[in-house]
KOLRO-100077 format. One record per residue (C-alpha): residue in one letter; x, y, z. Coordinates in nm, 3 decimals, padded with zeros to 5 digits. Last residue first. Layout:
N
{site "A",{X,Y,Z}}
...
This chain:
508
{site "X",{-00.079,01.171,-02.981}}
{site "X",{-00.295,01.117,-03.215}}
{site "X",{-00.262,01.247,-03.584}}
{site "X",{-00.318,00.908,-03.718}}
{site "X",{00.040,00.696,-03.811}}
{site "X",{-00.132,00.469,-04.098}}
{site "X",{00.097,00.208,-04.233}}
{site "X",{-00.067,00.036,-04.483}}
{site "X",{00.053,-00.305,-04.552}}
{site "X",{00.160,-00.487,-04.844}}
{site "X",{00.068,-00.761,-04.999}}
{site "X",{00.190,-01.044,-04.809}}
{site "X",{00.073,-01.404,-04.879}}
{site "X",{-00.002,-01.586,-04.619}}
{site "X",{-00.107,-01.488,-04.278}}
{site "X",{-00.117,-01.753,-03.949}}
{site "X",{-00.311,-01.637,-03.729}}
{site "X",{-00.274,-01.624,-03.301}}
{site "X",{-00.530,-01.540,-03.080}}
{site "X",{-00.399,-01.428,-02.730}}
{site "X",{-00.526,-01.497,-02.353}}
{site "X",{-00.484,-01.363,-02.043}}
{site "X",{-00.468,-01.475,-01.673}}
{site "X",{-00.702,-01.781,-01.665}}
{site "X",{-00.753,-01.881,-01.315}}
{site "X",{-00.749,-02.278,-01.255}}
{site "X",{-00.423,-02.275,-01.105}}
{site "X",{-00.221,-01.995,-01.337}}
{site "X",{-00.306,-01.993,-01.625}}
{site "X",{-00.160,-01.830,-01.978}}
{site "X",{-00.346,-01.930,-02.299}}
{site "X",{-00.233,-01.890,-02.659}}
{site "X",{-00.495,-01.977,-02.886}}
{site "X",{-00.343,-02.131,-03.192}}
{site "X",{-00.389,-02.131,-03.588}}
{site "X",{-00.647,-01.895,-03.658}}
{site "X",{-00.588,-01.815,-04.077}}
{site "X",{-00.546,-01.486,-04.228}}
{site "X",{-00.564,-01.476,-04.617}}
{site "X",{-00.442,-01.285,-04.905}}
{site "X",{-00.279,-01.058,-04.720}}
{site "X",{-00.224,-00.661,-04.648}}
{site "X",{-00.565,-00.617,-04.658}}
{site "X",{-00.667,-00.852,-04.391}}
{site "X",{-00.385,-00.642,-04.146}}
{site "X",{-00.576,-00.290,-04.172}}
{site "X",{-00.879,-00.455,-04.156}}
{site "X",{-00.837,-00.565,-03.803}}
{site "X",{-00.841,-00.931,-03.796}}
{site "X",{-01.087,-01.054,-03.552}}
{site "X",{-01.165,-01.262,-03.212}}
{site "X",{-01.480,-01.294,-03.048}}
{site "X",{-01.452,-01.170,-02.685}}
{site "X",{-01.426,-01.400,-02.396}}
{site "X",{-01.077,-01.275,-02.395}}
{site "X",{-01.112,-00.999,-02.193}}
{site "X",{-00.753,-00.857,-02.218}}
{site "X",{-00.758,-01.004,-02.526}}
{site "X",{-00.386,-01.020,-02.695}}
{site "X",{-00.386,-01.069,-03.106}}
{site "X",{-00.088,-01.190,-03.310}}
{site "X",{-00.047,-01.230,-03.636}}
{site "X",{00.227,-01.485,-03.761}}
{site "X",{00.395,-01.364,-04.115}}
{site "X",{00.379,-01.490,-04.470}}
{site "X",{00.607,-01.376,-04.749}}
{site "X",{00.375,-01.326,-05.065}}
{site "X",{00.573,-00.987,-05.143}}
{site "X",{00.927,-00.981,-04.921}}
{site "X",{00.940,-00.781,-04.620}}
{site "X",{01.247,-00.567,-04.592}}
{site "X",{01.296,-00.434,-04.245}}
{site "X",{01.049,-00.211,-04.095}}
{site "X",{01.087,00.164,-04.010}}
{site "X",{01.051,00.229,-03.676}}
{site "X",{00.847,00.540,-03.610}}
{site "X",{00.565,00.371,-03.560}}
{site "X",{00.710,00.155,-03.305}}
{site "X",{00.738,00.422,-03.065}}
{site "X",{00.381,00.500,-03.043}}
{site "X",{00.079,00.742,-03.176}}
{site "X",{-00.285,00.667,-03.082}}
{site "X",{-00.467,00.376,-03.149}}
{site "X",{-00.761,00.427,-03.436}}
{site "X",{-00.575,00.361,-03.745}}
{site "X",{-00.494,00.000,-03.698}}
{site "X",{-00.115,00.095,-03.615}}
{site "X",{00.105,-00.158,-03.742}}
{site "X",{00.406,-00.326,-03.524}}
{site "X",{00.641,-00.560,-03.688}}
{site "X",{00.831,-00.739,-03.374}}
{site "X",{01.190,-00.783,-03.299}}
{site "X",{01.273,-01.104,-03.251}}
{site "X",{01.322,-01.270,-02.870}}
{site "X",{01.539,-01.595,-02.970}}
{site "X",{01.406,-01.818,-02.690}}
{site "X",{01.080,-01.637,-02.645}}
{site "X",{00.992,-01.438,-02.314}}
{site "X",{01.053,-01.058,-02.427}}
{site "X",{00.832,-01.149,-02.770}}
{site "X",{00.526,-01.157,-02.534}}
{site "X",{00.616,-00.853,-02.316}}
{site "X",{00.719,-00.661,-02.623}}
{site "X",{00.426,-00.656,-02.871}}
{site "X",{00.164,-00.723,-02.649}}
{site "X",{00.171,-00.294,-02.517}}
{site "X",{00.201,-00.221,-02.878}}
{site "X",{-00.100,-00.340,-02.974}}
{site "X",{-00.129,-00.396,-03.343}}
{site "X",{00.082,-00.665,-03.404}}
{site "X",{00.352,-00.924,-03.660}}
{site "X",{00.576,-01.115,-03.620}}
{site "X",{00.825,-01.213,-03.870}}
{site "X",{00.802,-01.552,-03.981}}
{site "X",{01.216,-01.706,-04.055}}
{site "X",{01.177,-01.948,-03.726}}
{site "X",{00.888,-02.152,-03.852}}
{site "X",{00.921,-02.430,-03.659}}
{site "X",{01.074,-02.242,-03.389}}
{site "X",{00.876,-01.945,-03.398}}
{site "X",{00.531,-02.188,-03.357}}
{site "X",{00.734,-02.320,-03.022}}
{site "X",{00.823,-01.986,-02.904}}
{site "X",{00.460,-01.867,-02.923}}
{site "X",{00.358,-02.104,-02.610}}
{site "X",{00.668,-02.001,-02.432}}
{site "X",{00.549,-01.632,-02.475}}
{site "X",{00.226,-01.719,-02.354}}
{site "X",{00.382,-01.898,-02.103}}
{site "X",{00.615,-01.563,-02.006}}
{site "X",{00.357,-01.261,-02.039}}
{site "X",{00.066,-01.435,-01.786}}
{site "X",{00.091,-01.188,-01.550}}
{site "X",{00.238,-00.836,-01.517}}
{site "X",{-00.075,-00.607,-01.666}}
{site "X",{-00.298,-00.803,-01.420}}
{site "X",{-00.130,-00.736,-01.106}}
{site "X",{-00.453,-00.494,-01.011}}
{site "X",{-00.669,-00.810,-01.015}}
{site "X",{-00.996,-00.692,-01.172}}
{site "X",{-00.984,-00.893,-01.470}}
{site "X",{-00.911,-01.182,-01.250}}
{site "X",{-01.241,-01.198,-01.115}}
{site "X",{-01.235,-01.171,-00.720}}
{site "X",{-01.255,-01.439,-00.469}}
{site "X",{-01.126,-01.402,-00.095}}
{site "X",{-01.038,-01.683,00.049}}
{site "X",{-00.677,-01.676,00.223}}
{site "X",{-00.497,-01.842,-00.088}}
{site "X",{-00.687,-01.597,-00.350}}
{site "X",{-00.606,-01.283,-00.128}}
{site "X",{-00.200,-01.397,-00.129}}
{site "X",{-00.254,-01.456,-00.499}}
{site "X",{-00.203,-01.092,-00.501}}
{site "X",{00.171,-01.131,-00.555}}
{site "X",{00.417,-00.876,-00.481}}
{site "X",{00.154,-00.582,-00.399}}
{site "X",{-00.021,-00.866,-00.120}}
{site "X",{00.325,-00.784,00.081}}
{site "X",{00.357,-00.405,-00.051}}
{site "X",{-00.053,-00.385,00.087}}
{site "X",{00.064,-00.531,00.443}}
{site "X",{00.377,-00.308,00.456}}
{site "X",{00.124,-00.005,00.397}}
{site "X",{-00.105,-00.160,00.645}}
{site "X",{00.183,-00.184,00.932}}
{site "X",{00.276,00.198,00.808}}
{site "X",{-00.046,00.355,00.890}}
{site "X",{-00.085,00.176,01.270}}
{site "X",{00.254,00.288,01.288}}
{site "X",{00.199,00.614,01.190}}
{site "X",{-00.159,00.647,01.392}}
{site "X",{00.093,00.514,01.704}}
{site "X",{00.346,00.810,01.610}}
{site "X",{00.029,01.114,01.595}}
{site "X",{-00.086,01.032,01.957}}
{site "X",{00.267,01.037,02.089}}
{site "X",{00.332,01.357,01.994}}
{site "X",{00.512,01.555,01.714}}
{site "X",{00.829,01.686,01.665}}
{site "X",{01.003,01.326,01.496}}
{site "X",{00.694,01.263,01.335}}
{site "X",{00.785,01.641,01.088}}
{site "X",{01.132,01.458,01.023}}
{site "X",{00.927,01.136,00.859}}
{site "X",{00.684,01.332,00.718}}
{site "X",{00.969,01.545,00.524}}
{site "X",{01.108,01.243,00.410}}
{site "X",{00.756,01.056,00.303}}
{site "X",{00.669,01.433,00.122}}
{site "X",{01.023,01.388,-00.057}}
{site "X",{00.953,01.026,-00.198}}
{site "X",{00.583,01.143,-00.271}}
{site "X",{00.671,01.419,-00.477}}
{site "X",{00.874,01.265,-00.678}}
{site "X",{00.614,00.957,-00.729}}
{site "X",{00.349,01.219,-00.826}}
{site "X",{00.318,01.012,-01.165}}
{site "X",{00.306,00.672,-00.993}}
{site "X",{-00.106,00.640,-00.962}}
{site "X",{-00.126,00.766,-01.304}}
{site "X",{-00.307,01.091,-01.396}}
{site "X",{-00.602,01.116,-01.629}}
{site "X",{-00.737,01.435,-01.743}}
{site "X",{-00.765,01.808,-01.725}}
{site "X",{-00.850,01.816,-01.334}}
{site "X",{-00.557,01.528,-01.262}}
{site "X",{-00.349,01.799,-01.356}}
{site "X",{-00.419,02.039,-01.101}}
{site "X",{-00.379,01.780,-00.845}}
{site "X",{-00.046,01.670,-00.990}}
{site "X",{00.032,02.055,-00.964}}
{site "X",{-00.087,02.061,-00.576}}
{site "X",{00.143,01.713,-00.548}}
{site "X",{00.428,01.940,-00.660}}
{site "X",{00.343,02.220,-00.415}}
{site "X",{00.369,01.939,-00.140}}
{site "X",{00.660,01.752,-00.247}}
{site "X",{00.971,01.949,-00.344}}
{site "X",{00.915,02.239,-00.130}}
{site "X",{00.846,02.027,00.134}}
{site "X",{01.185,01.857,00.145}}
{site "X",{01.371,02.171,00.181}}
{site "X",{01.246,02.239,00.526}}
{site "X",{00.966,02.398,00.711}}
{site "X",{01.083,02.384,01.077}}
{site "X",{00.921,02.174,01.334}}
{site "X",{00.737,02.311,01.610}}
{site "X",{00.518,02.040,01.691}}
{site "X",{00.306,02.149,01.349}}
{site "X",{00.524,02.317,01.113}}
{site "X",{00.450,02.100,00.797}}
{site "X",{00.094,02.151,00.843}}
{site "X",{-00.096,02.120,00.496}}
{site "X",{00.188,01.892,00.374}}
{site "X",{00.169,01.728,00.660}}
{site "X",{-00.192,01.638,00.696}}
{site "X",{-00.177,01.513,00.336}}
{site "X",{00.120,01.287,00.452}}
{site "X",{-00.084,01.169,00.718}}
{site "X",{-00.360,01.098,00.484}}
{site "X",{-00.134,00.922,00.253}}
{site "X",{00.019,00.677,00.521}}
{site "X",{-00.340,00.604,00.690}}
{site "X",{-00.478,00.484,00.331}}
{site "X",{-00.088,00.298,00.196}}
{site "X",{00.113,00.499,-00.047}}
{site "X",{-00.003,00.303,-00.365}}
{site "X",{-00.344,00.247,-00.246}}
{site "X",{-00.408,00.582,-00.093}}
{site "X",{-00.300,00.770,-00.416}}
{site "X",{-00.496,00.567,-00.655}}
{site "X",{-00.782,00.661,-00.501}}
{site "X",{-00.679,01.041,-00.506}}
{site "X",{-00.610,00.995,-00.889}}
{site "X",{-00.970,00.840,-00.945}}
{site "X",{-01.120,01.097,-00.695}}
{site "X",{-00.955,01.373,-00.942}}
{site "X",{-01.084,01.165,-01.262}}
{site "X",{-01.364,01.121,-01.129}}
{site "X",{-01.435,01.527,-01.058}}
{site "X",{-01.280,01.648,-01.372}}
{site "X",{-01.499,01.389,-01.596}}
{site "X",{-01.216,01.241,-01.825}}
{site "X",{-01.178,01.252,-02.248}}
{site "X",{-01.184,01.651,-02.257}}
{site "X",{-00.771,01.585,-02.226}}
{site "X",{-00.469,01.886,-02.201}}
{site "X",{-00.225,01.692,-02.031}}
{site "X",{-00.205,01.411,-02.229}}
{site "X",{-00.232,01.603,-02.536}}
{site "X",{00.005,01.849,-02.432}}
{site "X",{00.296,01.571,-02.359}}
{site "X",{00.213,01.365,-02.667}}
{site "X",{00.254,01.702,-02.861}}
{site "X",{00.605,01.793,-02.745}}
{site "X",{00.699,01.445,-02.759}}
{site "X",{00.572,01.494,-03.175}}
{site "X",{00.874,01.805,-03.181}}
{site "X",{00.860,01.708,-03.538}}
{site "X",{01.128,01.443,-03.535}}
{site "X",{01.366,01.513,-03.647}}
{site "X",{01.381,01.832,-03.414}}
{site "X",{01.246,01.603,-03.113}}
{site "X",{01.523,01.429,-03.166}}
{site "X",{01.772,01.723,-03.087}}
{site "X",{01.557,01.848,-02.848}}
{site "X",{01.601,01.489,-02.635}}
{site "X",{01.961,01.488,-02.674}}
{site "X",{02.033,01.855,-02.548}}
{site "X",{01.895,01.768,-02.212}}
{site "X",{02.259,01.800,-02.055}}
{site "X",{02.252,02.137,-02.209}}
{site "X",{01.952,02.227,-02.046}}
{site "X",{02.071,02.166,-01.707}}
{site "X",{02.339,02.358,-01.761}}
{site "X",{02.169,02.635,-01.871}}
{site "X",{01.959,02.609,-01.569}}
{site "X",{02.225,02.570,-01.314}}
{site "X",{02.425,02.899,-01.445}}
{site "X",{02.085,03.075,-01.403}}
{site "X",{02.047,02.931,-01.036}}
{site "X",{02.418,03.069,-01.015}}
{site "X",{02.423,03.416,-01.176}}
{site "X",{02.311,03.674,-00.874}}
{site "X",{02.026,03.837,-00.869}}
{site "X",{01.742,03.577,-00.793}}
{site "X",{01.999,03.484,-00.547}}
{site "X",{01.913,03.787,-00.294}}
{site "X",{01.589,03.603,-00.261}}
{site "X",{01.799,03.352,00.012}}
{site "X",{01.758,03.635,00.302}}
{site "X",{01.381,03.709,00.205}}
{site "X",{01.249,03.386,00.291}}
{site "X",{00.967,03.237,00.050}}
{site "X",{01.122,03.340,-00.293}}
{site "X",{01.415,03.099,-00.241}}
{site "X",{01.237,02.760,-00.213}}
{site "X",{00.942,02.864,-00.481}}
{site "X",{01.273,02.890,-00.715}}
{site "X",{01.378,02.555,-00.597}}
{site "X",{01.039,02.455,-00.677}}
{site "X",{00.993,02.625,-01.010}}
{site "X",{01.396,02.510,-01.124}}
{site "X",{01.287,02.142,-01.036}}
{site "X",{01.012,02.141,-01.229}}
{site "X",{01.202,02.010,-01.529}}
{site "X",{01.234,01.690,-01.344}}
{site "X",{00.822,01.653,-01.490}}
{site "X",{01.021,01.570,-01.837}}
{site "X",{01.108,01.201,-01.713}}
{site "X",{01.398,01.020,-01.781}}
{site "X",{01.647,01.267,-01.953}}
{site "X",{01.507,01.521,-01.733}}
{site "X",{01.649,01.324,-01.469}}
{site "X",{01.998,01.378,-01.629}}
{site "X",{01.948,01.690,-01.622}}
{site "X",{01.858,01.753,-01.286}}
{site "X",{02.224,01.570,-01.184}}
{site "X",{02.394,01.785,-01.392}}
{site "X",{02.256,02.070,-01.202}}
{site "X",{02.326,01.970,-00.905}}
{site "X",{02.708,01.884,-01.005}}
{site "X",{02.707,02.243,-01.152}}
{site "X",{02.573,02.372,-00.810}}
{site "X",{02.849,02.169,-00.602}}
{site "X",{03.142,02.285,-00.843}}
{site "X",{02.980,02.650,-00.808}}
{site "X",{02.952,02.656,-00.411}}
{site "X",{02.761,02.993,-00.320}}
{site "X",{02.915,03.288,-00.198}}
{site "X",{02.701,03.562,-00.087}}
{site "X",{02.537,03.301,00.180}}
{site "X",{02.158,03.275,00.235}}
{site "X",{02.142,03.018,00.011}}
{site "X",{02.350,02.766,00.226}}
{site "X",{02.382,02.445,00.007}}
{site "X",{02.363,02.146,00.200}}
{site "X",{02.046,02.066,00.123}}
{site "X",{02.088,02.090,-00.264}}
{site "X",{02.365,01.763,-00.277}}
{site "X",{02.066,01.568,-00.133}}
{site "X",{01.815,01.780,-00.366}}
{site "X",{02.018,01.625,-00.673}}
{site "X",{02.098,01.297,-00.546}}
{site "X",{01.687,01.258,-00.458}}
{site "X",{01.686,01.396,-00.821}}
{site "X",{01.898,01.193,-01.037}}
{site "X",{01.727,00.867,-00.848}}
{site "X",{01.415,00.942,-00.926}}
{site "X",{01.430,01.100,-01.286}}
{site "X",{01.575,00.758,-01.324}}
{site "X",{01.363,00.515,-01.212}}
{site "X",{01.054,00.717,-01.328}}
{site "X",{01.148,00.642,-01.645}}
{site "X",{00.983,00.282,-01.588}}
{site "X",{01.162,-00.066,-01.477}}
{site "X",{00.965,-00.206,-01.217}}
{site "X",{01.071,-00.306,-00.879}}
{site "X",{01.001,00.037,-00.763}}
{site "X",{00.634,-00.049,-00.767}}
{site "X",{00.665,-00.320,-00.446}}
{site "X",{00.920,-00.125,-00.207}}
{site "X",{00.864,00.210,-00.345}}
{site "X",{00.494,00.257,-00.425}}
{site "X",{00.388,-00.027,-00.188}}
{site "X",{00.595,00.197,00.143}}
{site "X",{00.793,-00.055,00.345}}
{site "X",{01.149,00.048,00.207}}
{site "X",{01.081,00.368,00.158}}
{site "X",{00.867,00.413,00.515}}
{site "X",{01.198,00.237,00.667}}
{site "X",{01.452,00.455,00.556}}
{site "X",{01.216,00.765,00.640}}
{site "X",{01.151,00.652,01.002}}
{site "X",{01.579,00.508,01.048}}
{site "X",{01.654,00.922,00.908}}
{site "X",{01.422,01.079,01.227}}
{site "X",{01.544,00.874,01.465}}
{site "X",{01.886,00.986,01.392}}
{site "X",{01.810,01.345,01.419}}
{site "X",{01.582,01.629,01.224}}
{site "X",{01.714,01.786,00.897}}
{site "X",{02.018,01.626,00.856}}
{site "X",{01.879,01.310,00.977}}
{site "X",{01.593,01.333,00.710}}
{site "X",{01.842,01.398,00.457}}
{site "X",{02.041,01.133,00.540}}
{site "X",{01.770,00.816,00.618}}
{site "X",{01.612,00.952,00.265}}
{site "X",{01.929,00.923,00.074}}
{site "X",{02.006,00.535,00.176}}
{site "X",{01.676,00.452,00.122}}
{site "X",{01.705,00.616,-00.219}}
{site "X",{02.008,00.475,-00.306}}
{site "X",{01.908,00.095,-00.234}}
{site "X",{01.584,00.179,-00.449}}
{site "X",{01.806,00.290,-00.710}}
{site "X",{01.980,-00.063,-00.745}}
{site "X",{01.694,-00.258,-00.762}}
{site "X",{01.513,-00.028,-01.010}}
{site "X",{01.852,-00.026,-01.228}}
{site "X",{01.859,-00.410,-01.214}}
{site "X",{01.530,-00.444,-01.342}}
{site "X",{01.633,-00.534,-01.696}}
{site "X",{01.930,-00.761,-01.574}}
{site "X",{01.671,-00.939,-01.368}}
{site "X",{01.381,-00.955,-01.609}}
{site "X",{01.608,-01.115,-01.884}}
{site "X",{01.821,-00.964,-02.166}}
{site "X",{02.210,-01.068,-02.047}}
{site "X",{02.379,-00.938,-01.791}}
{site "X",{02.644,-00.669,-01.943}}
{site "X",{02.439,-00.587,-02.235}}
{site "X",{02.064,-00.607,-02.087}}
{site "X",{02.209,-00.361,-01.811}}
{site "X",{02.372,-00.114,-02.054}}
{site "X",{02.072,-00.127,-02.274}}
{site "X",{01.805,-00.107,-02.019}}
{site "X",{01.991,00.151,-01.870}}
{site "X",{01.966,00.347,-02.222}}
{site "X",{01.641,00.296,-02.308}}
{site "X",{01.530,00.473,-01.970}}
{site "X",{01.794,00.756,-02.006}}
{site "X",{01.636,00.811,-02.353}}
{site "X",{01.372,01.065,-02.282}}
{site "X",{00.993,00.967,-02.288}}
{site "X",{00.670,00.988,-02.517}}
{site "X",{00.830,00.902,-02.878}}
{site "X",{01.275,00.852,-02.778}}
{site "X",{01.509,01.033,-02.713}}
{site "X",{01.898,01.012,-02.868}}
{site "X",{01.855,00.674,-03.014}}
{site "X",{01.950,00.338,-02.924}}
{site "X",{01.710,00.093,-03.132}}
{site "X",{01.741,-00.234,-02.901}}
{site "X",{01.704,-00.043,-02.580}}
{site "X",{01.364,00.118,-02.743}}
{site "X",{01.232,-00.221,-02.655}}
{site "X",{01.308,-00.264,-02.344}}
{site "X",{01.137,00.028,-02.314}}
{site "X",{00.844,-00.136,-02.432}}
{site "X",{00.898,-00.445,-02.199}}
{site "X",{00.870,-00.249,-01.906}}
{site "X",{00.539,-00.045,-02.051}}
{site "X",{00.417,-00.391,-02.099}}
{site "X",{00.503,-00.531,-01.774}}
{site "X",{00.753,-00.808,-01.728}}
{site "X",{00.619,-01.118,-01.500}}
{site "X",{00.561,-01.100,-01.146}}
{site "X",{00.554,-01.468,-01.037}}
{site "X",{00.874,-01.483,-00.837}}
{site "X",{01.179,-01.641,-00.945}}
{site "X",{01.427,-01.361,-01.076}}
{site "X",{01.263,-01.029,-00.938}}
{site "X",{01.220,-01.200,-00.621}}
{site "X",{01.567,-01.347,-00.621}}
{site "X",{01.665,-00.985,-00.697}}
{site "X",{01.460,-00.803,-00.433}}
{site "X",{01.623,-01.032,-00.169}}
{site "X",{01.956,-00.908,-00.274}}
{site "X",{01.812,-00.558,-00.268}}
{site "X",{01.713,-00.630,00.103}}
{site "X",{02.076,-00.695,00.198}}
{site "X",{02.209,-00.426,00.049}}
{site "X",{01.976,-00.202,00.217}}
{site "X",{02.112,-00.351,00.506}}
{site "X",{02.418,-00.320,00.419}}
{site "X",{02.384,00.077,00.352}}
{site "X",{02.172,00.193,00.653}}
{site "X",{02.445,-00.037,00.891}}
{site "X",{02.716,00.171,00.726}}
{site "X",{02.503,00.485,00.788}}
{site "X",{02.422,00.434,01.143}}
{site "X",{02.835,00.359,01.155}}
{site "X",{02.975,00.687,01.046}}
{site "X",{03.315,00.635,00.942}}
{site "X",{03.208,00.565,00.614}}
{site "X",{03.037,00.883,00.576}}
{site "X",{03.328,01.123,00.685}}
{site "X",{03.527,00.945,00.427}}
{site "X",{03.272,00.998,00.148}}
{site "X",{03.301,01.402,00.269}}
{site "X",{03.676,01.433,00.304}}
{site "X",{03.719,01.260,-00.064}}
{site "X",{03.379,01.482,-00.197}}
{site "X",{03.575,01.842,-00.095}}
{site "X",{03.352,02.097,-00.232}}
């Protein structure tokens, strides 16, 4: 594998070189976005964030490859939303990038401009891949990983072992984001099983060799697990074995989510594809091996319990590629539906980065139901906070809901690291396997409680009363935008530590 003669074979190719500056251009945009719009952190975000600050070799529910980006972007920018979503920016500049070459290799120039611009326009991508999650890396390890893949010639005796380690390096490191990566090795195996001149490799060492190298570059996360009571292991099962969701809803729920993330005409295409892949006569490539059997097993899933709207996010990126070579064989009929499809997706990604839009142009809907929600409101009621923490700036913090915890402390001047305690009924977290600094007996501490519906009476979960002699309301911390309130949190003042209970209930 010569990489020099191949990089230089790229930059002399000038559809790519416009493909790249462009993209550059739009993740420029994506930054002053990320730095002045009104999308705040989200609380998943701001957890991770989080686990950047304890570096560790996995981490509760997720490997460590999202903890570390954080870190190594928070270090060499600073810790605010831009240098935390710099990874996110940067990825979705290498997935455009990827999709407009593997859907040229597979069909022709046309072919590679349709998938760059359904990545870029798509809400999933363009709006959802601003946000720091693991899926940022399993995403980007694997779109290099299947675009080093699709040049691999199966049916050959010889395959290339540099280019399969690479692959398989590349799979690892996804699996250090996000576990589902593991299914790689099904789907690739899926891949050679179907045509009976690549099966000769289920023989021959190198998928094997791939595997254990994978596995190896995984190492970290079985290592903590092994301190740690395999309890990822656990999380995993319980979220995919759950009797909490009606099979049924929870499928329509997940099918739902599907059409607004994708865009409605954009996901039923893509369904049509992946049930027709051939249709106009075009060839069933590597992309669909790596979307539509995968979106079967997020279907199968979504019949034990809940599935989020990004989960299949793997599979979507490759089904978007392979729909975009499949358009490129089809008629007229089924290119105006497309672009119908696509000029409602790119509507939905506009109203996606700030849903105010609706508000401005009339239509009224109760802010609890605003699907921007989780990302607004986080920075005044941190500012809010910051001015208690500067009077009293030697008061831990403390709370019981993880998903406050990090998005409110994220947007204080001096951004301490919160005391989290589980109230016993919450299931199992990150923070509760932090141990807490020293806390002296009869120091006091702030207490803070986020409503999501905050019309609710407020109270001190018992948990937190016992562990002081008293709990006193000082502030409500409220977050508005306009006239709308976007959350609100009760904050107490506790004196007199005692000592607090902390519970870790077998919940995973």
């Amino acid at each position: 594998m010569n990489l020099s003669n191949s990089f230089q074979k790229l930059t002399d190719d000038k559809p790519f070189l416009f493909i790249v500056l462009f993209s550059i251009f739009l993740a420029v945009l994506r930054t002053f976005y990320v730095a002045y719009g009104p999308i705040d952190i989200a609380p998943d975000e701001a957890h991770y964030w989080e686990w950047s600050r304890y570096l560790d070799w996995s981490y509760y529910s997720k490997g460590p490859m999202v903890a570390w980006m954080i870190w190594l972007s928070t270090e060499l920018f600073g810790a605010h939303i831009v240098a935390v979503r710099f990874f996110p920016i940067v990825t979705q500049v290498v997935l455009a990038v990827i999709a407009f070459l593997v859907a040229r290799k597979y069909s022709n120039k046309v072919g590679g401009y349709i998938a760059f611009l359904t990545i870029q326009l798509t809400p999933e991508f363009a709006a959802g891949g601003l946000i720091m999650s693991p899926d940022i890396p399993a995403l980007l390890f694997l779109s290099l990983a299947v675009y080093f893949l699709s040049s691999v010639d199966f049916t050959a005796d010889k395959l290339p072992v540099k280019k399969l380690m690479l692959i398989a390096v590349f799979v690892g490191l996804a699996g250090l984001g996000k576990y589902t990566a593991g299914l790689f090795y099904p789907l690739l195996g899926l891949y050679l099983i179907v045509d009976k001149t690549r099966r000769k490799q289920y023989v021959k060492p190198y998928i094997y060799m791939m595997g254990i190298c994978s596995l190896i570059v995984m190492l970290p996360v079985f290592y903590w697990n092994y301190l740690n009571d395999f309890v990822t292991f656990k999380h995993v099962m319980g979220q995919t074995s759950s009797n909490r969701f009606d099979a049924l809803d929870s499928l329509s729920n997940f099918l739902g989510g599907q059409l607004g993330v994708v865009g409605p005409i954009t996901f039923l295409m893509l369904l049509y594809y992946f049930v027709r892949p051939t249709a106009g006569q075009n060839k069933l490539n590597l992309v669909w091996f790596f979307s539509a059997p995968l979106f079967v097993f997020f279907i199968y899933q979504s019949l034990q319990g809940k599935v989020q709207p990004n989960w299949p996010v793997v599979s979507i990126y490759f089904g978007l590629i392979g729909l975009s070579v499949w358009l490129v064989h089809v008629g007229t009929k089924a290119k105006k539906i497309f672009i119908v499809g696509m000029m409602l997706s790119t509507l939905i990604t506009v109203i996606s980065h700030d849903s105010f839009i609706l508000r401005a142009m009339g239509v009224d809907f109760p802010q609890k139901k605003d699907p921007l929600k989780p990302v607004l409101g986080w920075r005044q009621i941190g500012a809010e906070l910051d001015q208690h923490i500067k009077a009293q700036p030697d008061v831990p913090i403390l709370f019981t809901r993880y998903q406050s915890a990090g998005p409110i402390v994220f947007y204080t001047d001096s951004q301490p690291k919160p005391l989290y305690v589980n109230p016993g009924y919450r299931r199992q977290n990150q923070y509760d396997y932090w141990a807490w600094p020293e806390v002296k007996l009869g120091q006091s501490m702030f207490y803070i409680r986020e409503w999501m519906h905050p019309t609710q009476d407020s109270f001190v979960p018992d948990v937190v009363k016992a562990g002081f002699e008293s709990c006193l309301k000082i502030d409500e911390l409220d977050a508005y935008r306009g006239d709308v309130l976007l959350r609100s949190a009760h904050l107490y003042l506790c004196a007199g530590y005692k000592g607090v209970e902390r519970l870790r209930p077998e919940v995973f």
